[in-house]
C-alpha positions as CSV (number, residue, x, y, z in Angstrom):
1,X,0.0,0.0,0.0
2,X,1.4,3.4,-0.7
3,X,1.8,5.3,2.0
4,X,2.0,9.2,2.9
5,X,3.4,11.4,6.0
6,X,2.2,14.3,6.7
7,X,4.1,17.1,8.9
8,X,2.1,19.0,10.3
9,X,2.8,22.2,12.7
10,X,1.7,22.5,16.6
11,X,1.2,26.5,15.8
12,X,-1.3,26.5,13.8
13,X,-1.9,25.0,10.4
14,X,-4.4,26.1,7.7
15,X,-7.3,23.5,7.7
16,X,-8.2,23.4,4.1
17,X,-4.2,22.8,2.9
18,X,-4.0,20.1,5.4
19,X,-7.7,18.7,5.7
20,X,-7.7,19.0,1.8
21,X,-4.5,16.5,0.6
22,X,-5.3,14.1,3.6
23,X,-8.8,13.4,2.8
24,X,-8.2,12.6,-1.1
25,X,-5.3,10.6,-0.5
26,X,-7.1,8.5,2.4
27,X,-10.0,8.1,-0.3
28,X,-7.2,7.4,-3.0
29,X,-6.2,4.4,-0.7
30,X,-3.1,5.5,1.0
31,X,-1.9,4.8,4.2
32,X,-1.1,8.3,5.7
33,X,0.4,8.5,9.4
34,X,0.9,12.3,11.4
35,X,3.4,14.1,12.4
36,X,4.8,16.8,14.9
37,X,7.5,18.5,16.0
38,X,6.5,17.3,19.7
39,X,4.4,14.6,19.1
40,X,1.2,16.5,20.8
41,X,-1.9,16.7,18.6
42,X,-1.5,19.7,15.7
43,X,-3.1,23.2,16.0
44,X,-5.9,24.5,14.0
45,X,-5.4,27.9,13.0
46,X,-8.7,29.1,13.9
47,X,-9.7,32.0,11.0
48,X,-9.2,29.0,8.8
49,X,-12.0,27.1,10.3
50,X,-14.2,31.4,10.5
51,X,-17.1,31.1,8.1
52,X,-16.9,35.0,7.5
53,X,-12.9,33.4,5.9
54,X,-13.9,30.5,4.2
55,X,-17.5,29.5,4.1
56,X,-19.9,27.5,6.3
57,X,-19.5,24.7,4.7
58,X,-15.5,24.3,4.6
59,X,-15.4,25.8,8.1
60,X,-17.6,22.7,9.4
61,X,-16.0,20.2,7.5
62,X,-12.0,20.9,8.2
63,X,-12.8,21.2,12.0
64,X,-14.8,18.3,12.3
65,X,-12.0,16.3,10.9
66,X,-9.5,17.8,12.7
67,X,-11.6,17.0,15.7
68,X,-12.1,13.3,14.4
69,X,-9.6,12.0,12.6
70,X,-7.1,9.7,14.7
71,X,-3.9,10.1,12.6
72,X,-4.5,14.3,13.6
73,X,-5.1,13.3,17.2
74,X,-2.3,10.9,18.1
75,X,0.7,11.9,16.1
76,X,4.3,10.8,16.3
77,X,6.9,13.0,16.8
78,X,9.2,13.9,13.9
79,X,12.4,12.6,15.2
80,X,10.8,9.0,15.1
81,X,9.8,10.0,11.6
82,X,12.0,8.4,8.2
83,X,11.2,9.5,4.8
84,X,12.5,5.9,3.4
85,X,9.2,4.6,5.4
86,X,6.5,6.6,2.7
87,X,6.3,6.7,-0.9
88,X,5.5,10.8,0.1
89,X,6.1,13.5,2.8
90,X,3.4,16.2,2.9
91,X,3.6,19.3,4.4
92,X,0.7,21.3,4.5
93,X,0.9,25.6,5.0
94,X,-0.3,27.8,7.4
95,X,1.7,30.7,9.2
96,X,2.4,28.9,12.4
97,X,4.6,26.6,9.9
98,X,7.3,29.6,10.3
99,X,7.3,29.1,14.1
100,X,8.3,24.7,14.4
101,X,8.0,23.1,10.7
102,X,10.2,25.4,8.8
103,X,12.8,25.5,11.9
104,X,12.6,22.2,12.4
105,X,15.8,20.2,11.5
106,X,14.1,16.5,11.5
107,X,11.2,18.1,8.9
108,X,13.9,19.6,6.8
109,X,16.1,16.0,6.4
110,X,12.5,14.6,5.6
111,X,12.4,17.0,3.0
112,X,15.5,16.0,1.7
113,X,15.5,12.7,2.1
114,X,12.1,12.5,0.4
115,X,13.4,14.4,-3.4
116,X,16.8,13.2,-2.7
117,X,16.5,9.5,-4.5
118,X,14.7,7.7,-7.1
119,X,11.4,7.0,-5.2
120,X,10.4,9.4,-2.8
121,X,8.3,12.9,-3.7
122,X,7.1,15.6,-1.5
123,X,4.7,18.0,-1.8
124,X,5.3,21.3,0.4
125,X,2.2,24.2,0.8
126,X,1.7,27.9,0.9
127,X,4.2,28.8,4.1
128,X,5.6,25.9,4.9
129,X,7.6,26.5,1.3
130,X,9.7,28.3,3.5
131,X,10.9,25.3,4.3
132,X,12.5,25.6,1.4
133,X,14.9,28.7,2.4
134,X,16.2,27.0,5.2
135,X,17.0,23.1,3.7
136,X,20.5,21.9,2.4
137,X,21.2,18.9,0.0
138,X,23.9,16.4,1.0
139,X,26.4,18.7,-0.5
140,X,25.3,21.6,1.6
141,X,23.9,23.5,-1.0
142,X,20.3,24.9,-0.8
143,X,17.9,22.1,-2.2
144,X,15.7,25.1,-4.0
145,X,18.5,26.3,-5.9
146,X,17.3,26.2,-9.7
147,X,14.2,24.6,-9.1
148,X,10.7,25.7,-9.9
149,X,8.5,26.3,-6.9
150,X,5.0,28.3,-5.8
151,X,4.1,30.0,-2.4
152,X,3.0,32.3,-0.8
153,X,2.9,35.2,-2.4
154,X,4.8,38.2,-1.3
155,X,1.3,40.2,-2.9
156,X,-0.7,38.5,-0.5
157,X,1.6,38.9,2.7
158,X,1.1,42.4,2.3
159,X,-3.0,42.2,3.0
160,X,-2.4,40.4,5.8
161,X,0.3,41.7,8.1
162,X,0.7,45.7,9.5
163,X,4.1,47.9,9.0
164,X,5.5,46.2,11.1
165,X,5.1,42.6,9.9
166,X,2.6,41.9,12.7
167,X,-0.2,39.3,12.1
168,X,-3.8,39.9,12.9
169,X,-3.3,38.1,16.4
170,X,0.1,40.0,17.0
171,X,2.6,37.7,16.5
172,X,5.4,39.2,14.4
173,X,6.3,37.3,11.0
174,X,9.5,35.6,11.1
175,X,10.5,36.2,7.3
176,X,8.3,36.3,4.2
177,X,8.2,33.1,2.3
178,X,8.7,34.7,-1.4
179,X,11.7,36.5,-0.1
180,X,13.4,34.0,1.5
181,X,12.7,31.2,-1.0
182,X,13.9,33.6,-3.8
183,X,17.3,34.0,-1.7
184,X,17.8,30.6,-1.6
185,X,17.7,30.5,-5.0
186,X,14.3,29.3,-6.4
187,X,12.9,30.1,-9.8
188,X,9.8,31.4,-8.2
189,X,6.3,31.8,-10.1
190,X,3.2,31.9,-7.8
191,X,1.2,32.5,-11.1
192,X,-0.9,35.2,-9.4
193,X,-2.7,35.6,-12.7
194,X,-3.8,32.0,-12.6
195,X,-6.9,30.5,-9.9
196,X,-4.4,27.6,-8.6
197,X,-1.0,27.7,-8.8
198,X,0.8,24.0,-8.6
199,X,4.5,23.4,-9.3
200,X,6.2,20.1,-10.0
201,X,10.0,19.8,-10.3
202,X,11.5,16.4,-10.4
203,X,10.3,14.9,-7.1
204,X,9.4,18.2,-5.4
205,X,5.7,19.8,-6.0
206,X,4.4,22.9,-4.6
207,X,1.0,24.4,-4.3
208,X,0.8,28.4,-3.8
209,X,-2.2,28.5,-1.0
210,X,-5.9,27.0,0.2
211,X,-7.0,27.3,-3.3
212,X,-4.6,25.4,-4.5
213,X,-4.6,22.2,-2.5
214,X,-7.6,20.5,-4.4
215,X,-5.0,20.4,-7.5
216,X,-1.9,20.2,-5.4
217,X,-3.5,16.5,-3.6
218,X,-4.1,15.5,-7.6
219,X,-1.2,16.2,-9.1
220,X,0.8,14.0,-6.2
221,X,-1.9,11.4,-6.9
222,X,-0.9,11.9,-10.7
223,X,3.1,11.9,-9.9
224,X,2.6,8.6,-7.3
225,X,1.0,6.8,-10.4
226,X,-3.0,6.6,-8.7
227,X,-5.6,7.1,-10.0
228,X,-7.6,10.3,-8.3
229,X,-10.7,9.4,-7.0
230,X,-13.7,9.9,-8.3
């Protein structure tokens, strides 16, 4: 049975980017087991569960699988995590990614590990790109450098945070994804022209934000060789 990881952060991840990928691959058949930095149960950021955000229906849906679900309820902790166990890592976006996943030096050699050989794939979303900015190959140089990748959009940031890079509930931004990414060396192209932005390159595929993760759970599907369900 193919099987799937998903890292997932303890400060808050966006419901539909992780809710999303989880529920079509479990339909798809895959055998998907959670992670955390800590092992304890992952945070729902909670304006992506606010109806005013993101609709009644979506709101009521993410949180009650986060609620439900007992891979999101009893994790393990990423340091008892290998990438050579799953055919895929997922990492799904939110801003509290900036705060553990991104930092995190066991998610970043499960990035790694996952595009570094013939078999593995991962698929990173929205913030958690950032990931990206911060990851080294096995010759310690960044693993973004010359690849194609989507994110979060610096254009977007900017209708979110205040002059002084504070988020609505007044935690200061620890870097911008685009920025950071970019510096690391990424050919970057969040399409903002387009309704969905999805990136594949080689073994690593990256989805821009929320309304991207529908497409960004079907093209793994696509690049894992399964058929998306109906």
């Amino acid at each position: 049975m193919t099987s799937a990881l998903f890292v997932v952060s303890e400060h808050g991840y966006w419901g539909e980017e992780c809710i999303e990928p989880l529920t079509t691959l479990t339909d798809a058949g895959l055998e998907i087991t959670v992670a955390t930095p800590t092992g304890e149960p992952p945070v729902l950021d909670e304006r992506s569960v606010d109806p005013e955000e993101v609709g009644e229906e979506l709101s009521e849906h993410v949180r009650e699988v986060h609620e439900t679900d007992e891979r999101l309820n009893n994790p393990i902790p990423l340091a008892e995590a290998d990438a050579d166990d799953y055919d895929t890592v997922v990492f799904p976006g939110g801003h509290g990614a900036e705060w553990d996943i991104t930092q995190d030096t066991h998610a970043r050699e499960l990035l790694r590990e996952s595009v570094a050989g013939d078999d593995g794939k991962a698929l990173v979303v929205c913030h958690t790109v950032g990931i990206l900015a911060f990851t080294r190959d096995s010759d310690g140089a960044f693993l973004v450098d010359g690849r194609s990748v989507t994110g979060f959009p610096n254009a977007w940031e900017e209708g979110l945070v205040d002059e002084n890079d504070l988020l609505p509930d007044g935690r200061k931004l620890p870097y911008w994804v685009e920025d950071e990414v970019k510096a690391a060396g990424a050919d970057w192209d969040a399409e903002l022209d387009a309704d969905t932005s999805v990136t594949v390159d080689g073994d690593l595929i990256t989805a821009r934000g929320p309304s991207s993760s529908a497409e960004a759970a079907r093209t793994l599907l696509d690049e894992l060789g399964i058929e998306t369900p109906a």
